[in-house]
C-alpha positions as CSV (number, residue, x, y, z in Angstrom):
1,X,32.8,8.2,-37.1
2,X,34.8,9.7,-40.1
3,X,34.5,8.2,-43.2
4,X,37.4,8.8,-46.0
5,X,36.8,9.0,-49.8
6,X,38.8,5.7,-49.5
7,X,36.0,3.8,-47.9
8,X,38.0,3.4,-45.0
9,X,36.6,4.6,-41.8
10,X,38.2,6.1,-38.1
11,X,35.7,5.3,-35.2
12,X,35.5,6.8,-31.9
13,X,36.8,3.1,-30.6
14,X,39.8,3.9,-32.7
15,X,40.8,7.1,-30.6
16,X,43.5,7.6,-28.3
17,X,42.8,9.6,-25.4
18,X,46.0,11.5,-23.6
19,X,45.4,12.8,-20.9
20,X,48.0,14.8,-19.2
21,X,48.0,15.7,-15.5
22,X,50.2,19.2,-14.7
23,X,51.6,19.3,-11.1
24,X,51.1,23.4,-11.4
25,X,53.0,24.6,-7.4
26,X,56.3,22.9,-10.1
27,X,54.9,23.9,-13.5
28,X,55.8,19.9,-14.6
29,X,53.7,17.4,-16.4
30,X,53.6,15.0,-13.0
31,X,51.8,12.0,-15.0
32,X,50.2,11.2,-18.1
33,X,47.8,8.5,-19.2
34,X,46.2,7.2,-22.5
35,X,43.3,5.0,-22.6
36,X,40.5,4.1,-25.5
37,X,37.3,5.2,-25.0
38,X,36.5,1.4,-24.9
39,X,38.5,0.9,-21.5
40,X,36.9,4.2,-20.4
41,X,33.0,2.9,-21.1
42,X,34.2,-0.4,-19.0
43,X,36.2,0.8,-16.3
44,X,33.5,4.0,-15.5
45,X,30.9,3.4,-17.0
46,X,28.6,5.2,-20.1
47,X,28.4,8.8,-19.9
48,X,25.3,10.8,-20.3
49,X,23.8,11.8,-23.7
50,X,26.3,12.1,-26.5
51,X,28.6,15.5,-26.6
52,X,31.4,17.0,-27.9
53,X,33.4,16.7,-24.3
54,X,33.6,14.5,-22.0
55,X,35.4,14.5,-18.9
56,X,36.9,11.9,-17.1
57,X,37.0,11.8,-13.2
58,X,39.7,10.3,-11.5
59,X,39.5,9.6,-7.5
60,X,42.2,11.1,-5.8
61,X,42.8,7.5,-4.6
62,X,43.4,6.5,-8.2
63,X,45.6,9.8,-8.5
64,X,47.7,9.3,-5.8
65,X,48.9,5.6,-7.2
66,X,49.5,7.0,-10.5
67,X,51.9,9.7,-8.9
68,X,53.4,6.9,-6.5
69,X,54.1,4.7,-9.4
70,X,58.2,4.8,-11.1
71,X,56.8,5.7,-14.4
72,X,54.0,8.0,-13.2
73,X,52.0,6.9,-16.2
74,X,49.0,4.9,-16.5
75,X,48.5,3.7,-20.0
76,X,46.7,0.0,-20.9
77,X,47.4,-2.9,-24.3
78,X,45.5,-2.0,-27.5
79,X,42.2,-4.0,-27.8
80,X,42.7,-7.0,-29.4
81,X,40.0,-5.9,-32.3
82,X,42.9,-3.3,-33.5
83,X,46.0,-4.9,-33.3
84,X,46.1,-5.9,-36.6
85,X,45.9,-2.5,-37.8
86,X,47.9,-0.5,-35.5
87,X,51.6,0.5,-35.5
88,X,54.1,0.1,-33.4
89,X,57.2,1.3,-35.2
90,X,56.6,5.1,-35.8
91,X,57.3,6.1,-39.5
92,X,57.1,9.6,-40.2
93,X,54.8,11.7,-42.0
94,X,55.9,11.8,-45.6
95,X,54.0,15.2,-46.6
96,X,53.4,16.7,-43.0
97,X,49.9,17.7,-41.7
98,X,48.7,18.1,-45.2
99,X,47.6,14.7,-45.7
100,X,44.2,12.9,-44.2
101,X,45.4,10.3,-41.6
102,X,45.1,6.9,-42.7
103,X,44.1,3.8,-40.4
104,X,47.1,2.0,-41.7
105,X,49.0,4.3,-39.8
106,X,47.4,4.4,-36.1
107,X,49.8,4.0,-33.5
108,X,49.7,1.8,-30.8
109,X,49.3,3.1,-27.0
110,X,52.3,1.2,-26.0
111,X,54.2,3.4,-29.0
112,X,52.4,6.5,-27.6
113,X,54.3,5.6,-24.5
114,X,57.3,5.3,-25.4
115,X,57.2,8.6,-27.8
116,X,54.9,10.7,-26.0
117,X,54.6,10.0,-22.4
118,X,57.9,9.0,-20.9
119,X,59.4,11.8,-22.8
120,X,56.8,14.5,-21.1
121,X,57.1,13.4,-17.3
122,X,59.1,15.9,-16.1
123,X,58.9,18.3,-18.2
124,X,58.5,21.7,-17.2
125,X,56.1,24.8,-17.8
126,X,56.8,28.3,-17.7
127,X,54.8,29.5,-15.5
128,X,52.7,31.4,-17.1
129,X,48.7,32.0,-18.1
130,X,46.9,28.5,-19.0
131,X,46.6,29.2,-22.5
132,X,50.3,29.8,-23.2
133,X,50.7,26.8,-20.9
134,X,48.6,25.0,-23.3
135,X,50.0,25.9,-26.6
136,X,53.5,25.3,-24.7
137,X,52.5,21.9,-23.9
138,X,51.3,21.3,-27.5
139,X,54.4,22.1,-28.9
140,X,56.4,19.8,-26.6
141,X,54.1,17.2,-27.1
142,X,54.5,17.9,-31.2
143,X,58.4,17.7,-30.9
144,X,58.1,14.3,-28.9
């Protein structure tokens, strides 16, 4: 949990997870997917002790009907608990990455979709060594 001098407070059930899948023989983001650790907990279960990183395990039955699918993303509604608080307009930053991110202005996964995710399927990766792949993908994903 983070708690700003506000009072206010970001949760880990506030969090978007992105999670971006990289069909690498094409050097293309082939699928993407954003889930809340909430759906996560109930559709796999509790994870282990508490850590920094978690991964998440997708069958390659799962997989393959993400890939089949027109939009090639998997992405599910806000809980209910948050959708008074969340965004679905985006509004820009007024003073860039300078300023702590408020709760007011949490964007909904269906906004994430539209901005983020349809805008990355497709796109292609030099091919080149993972961590310039990474920061590559970063900087798409910033200019979305």
């Amino acid at each position: 949990m983070v708690k700003y001098e506000s009072g206010e407070s970001l949760k880990c059930t506030d969090v978007r997870f992105v999670f971006v899948t990289i069909d690498t023989e094409n050097n293309k983001i082939a699928s993407v997917i954003i889930l809340t650790p909430q759906y996560i907990e109930q559709k796999f279960g509790k994870f282990g002790k508490p850590t920094i990183k978690h991964q998440l395990l997708i069958s390659s039955k799962v997989r393959k009907e993400i890939y089949e699918r027109e939009d090639k993303i998997l992405s599910f509604p806000d809980s209910k608990k948050l959708s008074y608080q969340i965004r679905q307009e985006y509004e820009p930053p007024k003073s860039g990455m300078v300023e702590e991110p408020s709760i007011k202005n949490l964007f909904s996964i269906s906004l994430l979709k539209k901005m983020v995710a349809e805008k990355l399927i497709g796109f292609k990766l030099d091919a080149a060594a993972t961590k310039n792949r990474g920061q590559a993908l970063e900087k798409k994903f910033l200019n979305c």
